[in-house]
KEZA-747263 format. One record per residue (C-alpha): y, z, x; residue in three letters; residue number from 0. Coordinates in steps of 0.25 Angstrom, whole numbers, plus 2048, in hexadecimal, padded with zeros to 3 digits. Layout:
REM KEZA-747263
<atom py="Y" pz="Z" px="X" keke="ALA" roti="NUM"/>
...
This chain:
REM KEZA-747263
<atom py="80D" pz="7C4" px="81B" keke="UNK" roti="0"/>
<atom py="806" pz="7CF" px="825" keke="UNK" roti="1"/>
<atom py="803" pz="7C5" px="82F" keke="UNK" roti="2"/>
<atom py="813" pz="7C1" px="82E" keke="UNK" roti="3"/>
<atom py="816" pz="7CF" px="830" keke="UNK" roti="4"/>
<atom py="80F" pz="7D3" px="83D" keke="UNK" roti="5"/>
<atom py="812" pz="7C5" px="842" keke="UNK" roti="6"/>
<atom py="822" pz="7C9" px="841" keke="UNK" roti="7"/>
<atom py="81F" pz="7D8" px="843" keke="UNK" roti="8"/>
<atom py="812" pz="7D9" px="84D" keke="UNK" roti="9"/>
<atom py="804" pz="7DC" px="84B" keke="UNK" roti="10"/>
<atom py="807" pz="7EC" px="84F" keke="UNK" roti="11"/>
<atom py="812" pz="7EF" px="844" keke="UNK" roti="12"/>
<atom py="808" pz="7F7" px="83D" keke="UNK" roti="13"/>
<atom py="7FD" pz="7FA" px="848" keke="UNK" roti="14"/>
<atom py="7FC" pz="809" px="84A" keke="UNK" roti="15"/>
<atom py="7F6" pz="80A" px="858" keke="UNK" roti="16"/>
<atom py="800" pz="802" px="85D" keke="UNK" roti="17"/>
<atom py="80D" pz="803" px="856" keke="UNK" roti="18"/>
<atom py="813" pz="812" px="854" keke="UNK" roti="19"/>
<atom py="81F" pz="80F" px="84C" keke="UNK" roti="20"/>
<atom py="814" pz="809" px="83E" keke="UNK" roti="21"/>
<atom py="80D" pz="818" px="841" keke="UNK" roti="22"/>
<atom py="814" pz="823" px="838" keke="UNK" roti="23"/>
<atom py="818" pz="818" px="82F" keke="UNK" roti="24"/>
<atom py="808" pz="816" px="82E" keke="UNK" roti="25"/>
<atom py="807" pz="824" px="82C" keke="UNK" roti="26"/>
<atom py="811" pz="826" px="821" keke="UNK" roti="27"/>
<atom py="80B" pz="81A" px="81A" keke="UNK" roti="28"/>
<atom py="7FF" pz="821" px="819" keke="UNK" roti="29"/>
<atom py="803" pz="82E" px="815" keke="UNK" roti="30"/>
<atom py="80A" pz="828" px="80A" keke="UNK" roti="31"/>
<atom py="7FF" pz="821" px="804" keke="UNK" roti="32"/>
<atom py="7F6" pz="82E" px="806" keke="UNK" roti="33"/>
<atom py="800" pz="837" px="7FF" keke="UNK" roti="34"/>
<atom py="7FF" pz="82E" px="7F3" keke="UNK" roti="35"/>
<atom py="7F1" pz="82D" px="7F3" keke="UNK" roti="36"/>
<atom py="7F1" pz="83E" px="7F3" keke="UNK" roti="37"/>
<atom py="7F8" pz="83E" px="7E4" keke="UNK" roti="38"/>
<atom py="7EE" pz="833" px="7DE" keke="UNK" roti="39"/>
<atom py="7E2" pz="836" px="7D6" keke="UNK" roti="40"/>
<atom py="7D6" pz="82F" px="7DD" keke="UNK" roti="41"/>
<atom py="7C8" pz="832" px="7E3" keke="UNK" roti="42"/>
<atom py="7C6" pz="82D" px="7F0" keke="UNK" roti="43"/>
<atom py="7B7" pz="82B" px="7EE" keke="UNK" roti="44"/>
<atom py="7B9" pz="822" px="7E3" keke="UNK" roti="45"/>
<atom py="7C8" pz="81B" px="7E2" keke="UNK" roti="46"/>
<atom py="7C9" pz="80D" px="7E4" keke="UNK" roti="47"/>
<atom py="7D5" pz="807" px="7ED" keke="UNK" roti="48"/>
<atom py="7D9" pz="7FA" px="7ED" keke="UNK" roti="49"/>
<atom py="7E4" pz="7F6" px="7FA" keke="UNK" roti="50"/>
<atom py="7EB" pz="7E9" px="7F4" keke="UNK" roti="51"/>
<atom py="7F0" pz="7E2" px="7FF" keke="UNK" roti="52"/>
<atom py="7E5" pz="7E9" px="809" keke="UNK" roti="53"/>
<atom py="7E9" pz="7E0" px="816" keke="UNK" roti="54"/>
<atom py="7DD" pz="7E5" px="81F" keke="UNK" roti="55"/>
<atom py="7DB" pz="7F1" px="817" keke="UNK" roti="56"/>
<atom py="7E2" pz="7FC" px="821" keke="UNK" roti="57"/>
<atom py="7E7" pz="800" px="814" keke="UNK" roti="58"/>
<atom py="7DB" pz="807" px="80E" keke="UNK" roti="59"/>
<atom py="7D8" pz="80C" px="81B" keke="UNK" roti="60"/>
<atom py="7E0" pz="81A" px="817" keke="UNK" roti="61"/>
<atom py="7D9" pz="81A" px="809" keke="UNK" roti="62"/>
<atom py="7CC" pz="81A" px="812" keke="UNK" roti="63"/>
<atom py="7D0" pz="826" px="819" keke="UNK" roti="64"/>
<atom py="7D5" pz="82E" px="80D" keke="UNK" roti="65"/>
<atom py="7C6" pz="82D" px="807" keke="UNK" roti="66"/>
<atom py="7C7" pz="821" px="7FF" keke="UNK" roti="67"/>
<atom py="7B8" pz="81A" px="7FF" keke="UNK" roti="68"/>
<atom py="7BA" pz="80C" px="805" keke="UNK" roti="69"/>
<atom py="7B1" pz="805" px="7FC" keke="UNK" roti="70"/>
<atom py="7BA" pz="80A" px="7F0" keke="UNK" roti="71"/>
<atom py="7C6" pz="802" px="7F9" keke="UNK" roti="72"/>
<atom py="7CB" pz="7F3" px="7F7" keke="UNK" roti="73"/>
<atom py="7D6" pz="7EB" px="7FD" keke="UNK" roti="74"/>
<atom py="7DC" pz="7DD" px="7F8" keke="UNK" roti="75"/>
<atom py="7E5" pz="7D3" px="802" keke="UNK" roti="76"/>
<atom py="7E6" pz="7C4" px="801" keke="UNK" roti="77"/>
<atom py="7E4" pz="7C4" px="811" keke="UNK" roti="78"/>
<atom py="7D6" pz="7C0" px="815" keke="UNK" roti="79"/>
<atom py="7D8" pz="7C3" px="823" keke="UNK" roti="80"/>
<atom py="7DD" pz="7D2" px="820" keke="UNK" roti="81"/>
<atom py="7D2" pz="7D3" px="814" keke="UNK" roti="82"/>
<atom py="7C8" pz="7D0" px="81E" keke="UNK" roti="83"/>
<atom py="7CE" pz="7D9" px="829" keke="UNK" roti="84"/>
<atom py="7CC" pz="7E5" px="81F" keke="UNK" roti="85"/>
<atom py="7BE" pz="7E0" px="81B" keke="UNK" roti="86"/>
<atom py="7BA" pz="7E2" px="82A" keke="UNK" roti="87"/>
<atom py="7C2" pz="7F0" px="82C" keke="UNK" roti="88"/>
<atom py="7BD" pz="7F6" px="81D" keke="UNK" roti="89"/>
<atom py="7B0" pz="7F1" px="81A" keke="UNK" roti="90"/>
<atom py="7AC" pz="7FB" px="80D" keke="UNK" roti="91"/>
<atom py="7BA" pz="7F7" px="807" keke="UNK" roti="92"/>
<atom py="7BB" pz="7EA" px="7FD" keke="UNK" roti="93"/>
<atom py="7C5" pz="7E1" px="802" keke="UNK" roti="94"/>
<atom py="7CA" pz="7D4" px="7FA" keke="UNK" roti="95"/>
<atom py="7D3" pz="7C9" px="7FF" keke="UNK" roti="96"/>
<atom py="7DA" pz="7C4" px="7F3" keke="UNK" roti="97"/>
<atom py="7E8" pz="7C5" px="7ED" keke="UNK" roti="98"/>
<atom py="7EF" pz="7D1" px="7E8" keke="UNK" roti="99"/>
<atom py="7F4" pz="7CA" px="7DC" keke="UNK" roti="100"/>
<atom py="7E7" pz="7C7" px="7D6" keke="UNK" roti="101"/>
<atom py="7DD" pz="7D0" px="7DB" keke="UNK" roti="102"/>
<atom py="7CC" pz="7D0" px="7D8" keke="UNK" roti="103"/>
<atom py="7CB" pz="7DF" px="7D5" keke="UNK" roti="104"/>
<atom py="7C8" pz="7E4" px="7C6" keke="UNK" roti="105"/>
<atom py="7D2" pz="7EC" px="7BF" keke="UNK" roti="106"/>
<atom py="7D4" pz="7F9" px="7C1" keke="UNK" roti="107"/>
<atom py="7CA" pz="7F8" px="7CD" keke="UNK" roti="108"/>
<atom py="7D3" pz="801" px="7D7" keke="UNK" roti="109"/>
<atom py="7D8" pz="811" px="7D5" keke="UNK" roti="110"/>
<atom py="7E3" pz="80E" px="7DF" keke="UNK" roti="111"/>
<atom py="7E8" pz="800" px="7E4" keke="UNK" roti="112"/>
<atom py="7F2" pz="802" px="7F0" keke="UNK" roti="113"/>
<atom py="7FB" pz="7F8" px="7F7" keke="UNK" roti="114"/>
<atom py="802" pz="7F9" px="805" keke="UNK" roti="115"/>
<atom py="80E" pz="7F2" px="80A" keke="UNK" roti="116"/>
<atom py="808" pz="7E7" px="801" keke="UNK" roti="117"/>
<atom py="815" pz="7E6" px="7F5" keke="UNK" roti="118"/>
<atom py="81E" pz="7E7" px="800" keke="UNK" roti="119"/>
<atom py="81B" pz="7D8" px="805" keke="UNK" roti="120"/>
<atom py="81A" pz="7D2" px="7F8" keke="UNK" roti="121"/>
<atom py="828" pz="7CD" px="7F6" keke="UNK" roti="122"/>
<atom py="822" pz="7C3" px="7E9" keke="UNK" roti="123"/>
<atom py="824" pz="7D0" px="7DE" keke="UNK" roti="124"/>
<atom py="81B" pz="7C5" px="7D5" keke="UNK" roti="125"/>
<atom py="810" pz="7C9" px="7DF" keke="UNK" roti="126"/>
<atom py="811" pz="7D7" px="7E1" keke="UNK" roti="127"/>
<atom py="812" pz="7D8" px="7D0" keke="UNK" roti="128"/>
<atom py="804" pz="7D1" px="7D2" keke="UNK" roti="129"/>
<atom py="7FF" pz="7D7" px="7DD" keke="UNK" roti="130"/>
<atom py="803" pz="7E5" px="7D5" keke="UNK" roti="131"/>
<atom py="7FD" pz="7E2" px="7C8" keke="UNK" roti="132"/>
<atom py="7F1" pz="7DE" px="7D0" keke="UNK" roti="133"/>
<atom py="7F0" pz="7EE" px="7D4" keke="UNK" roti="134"/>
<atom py="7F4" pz="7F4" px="7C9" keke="UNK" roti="135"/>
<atom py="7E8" pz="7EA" px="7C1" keke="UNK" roti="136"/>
<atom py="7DE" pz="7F0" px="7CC" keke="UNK" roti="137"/>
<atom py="7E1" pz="7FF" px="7CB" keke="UNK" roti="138"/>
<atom py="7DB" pz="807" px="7C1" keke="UNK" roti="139"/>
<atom py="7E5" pz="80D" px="7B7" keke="UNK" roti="140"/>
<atom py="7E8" pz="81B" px="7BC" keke="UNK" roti="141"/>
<atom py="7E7" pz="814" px="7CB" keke="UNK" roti="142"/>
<atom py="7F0" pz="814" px="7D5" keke="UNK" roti="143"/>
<atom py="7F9" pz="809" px="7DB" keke="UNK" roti="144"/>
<atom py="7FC" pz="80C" px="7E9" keke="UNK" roti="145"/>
<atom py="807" pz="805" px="7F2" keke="UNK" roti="146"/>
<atom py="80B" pz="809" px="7FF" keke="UNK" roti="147"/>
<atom py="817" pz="7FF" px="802" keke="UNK" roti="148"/>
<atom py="824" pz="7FF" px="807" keke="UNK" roti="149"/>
<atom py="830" pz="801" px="7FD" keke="UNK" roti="150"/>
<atom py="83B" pz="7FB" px="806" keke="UNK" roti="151"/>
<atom py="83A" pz="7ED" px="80B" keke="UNK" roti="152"/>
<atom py="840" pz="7E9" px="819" keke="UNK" roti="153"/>
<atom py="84E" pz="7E3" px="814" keke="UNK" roti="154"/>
<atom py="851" pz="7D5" px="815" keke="UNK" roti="155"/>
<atom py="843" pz="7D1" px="815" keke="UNK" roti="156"/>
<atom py="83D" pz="7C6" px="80C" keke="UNK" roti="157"/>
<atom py="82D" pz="7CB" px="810" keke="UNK" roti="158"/>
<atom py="82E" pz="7D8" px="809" keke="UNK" roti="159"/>
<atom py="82F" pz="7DE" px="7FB" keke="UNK" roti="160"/>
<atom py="832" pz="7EF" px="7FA" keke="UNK" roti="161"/>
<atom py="828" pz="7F4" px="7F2" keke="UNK" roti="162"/>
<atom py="831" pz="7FF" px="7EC" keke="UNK" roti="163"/>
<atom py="831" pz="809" px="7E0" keke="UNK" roti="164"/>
<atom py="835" pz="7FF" px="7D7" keke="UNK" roti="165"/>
<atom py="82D" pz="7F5" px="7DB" keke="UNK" roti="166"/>
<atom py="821" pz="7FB" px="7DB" keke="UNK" roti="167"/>
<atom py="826" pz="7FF" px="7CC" keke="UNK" roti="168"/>
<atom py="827" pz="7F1" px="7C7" keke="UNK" roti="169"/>
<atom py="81B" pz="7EB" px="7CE" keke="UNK" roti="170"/>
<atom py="812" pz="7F7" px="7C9" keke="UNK" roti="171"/>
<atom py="816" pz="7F9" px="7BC" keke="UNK" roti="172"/>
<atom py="81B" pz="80A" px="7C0" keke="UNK" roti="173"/>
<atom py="81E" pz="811" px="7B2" keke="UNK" roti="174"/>
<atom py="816" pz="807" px="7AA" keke="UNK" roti="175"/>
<atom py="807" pz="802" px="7B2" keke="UNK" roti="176"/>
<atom py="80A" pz="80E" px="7BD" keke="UNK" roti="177"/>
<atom py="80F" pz="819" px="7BF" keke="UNK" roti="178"/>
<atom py="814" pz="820" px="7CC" keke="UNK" roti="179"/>
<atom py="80B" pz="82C" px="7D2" keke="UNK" roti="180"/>
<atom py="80F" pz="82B" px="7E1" keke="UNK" roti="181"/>
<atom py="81B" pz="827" px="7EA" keke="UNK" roti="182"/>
<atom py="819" pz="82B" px="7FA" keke="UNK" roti="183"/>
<atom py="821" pz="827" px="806" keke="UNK" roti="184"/>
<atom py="81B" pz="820" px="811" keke="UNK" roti="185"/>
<atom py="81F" pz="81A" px="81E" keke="UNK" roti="186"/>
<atom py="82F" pz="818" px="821" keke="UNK" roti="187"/>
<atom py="836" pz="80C" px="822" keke="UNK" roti="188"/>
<atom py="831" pz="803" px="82D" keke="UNK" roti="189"/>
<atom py="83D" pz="804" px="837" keke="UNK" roti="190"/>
<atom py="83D" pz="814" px="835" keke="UNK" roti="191"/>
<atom py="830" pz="816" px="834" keke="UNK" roti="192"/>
<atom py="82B" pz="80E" px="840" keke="UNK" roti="193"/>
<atom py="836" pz="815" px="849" keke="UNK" roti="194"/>
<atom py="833" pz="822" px="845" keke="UNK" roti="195"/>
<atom py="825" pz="821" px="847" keke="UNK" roti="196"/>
<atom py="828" pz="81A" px="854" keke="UNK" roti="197"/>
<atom py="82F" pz="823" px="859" keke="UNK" roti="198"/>
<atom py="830" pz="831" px="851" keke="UNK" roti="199"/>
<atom py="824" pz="833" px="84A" keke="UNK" roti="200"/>
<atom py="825" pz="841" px="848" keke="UNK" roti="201"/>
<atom py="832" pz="83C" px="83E" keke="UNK" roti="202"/>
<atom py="82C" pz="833" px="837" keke="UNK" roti="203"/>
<atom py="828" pz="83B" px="82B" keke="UNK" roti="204"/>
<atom py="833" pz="843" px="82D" keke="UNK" roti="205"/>
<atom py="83C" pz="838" px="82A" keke="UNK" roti="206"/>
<atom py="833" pz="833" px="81F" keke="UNK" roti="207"/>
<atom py="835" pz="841" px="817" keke="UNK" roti="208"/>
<atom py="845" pz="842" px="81B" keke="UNK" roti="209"/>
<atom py="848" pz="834" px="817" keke="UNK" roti="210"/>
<atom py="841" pz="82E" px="80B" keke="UNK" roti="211"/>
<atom py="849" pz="81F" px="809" keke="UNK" roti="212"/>
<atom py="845" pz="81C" px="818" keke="UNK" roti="213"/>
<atom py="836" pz="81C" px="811" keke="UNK" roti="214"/>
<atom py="832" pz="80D" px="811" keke="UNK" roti="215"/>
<atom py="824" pz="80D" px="80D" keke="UNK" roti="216"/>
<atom py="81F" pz="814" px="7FE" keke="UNK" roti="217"/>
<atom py="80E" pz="818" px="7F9" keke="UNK" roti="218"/>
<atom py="813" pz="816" px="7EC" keke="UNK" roti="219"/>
<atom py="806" pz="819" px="7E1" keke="UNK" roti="220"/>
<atom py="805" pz="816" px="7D1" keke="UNK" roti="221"/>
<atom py="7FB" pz="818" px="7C8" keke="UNK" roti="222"/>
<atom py="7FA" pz="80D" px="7C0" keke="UNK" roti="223"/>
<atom py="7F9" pz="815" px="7B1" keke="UNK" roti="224"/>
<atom py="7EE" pz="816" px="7A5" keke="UNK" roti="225"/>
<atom py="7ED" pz="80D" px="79B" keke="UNK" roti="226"/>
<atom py="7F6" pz="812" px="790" keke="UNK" roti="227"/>
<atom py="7EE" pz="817" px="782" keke="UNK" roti="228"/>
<atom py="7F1" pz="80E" px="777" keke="UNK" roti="229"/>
């Protein structure tokens, strides 16, 4: 899937030294996923932080610099290459190469399991409903479920799955399992966002805050509920 993607859209889409248009996106992915983190419950020293779908595991690189302890970190992806990639570039963190449907870990192993971009190119819902029950298994109750992903998907396109309100709803079970603690817009829609940071940096944010719909990319966090008495 992602070496069909840089194949078709090259290997500097993404690369921040060389490509200036993916910058303030990068940027307001991040601050996204940091101003969730602010409104959570969790010690840094000790909260354990699974990345399902980790790629090379650039991912856990800002839990890292938020004070998050490397050996309490984990990442899953089926990819060896990228698995073996992260090994190299993360040596104090556990990386598996396995499936997201069916992963090794315990249950309730992981006070927060987080996901980025990963629902939004699972277009089989039979495996995003697996893959999602597999976090929800392996986050303690009164965790948190963590997805950075986009809510719009390019239209037309057969490769992509929106990972909207209401799906994130029926794949994590929101008002029965979970319950809702954060929403916080990230990045603008690639065509905008890419532009503006391109070519009017100092706008980006302003056009973030001014115009909500043209928001593509969501941090969207749930905390998967107690255990009901009785």
């Amino acid at each position: 899937m992602y070496e069909r993607y840089y194949a078709k859209r090259g290997t500097d889409r993404n690369d921040l030294l060389t490509n200036a248009g993916v910058t303030f996106q990068a940027f307001a992915f991040d601050r996204a996923n940091i101003r969730a983190l602010q409104r959570l419950d969790l010690d840094r020293d000790t909260a354990k932080v699974l990345d399902v779908g980790c790629g090379d595991g650039s991912s856990l690189l800002q839990f890292m610099r938020l004070g998050f302890r490397p050996e309490n970190l984990a990442g899953v992806d089926s990819g060896a290459e990228r698995v073996e990639h992260a090994r190299e570039k993360f040596p104090n963190v556990e990386f598996r190469c396995e499936s997201a449907e069916s992963m090794s870990f315990a249950d309730s192993t992981f006070d927060v399991s987080f996901e980025s971009t990963l629902f939004m190119m699972l277009t089989s819902e039979e495996v995003a409903r697996k893959i999602a029950r597999e976090m929800l298994r392996v986050t303690r109750r009164g965790g948190y479920l963590m997805m950075a992903d986009w809510r719009y998907a390019k239209p037309g396109s057969q490769e992509h799955r929106a990972m909207t309100g209401q799906r994130i709803s029926s794949l994590f079970d929101v008002g029965g399992a979970t319950a809702v603690v954060a929403r916080e817009r990230g990045a603008l829609v690639p065509p905008l966002g890419r532009f503006l940071s391109r070519h009017a940096p100092s706008l980006y944010f302003v056009v973030q805050g001014l115009l909500p719909f043209a928001v593509g990319q969501m941090t969207t966090v749930l905390q998967k509920r107690e255990a009901r008495a009785g």
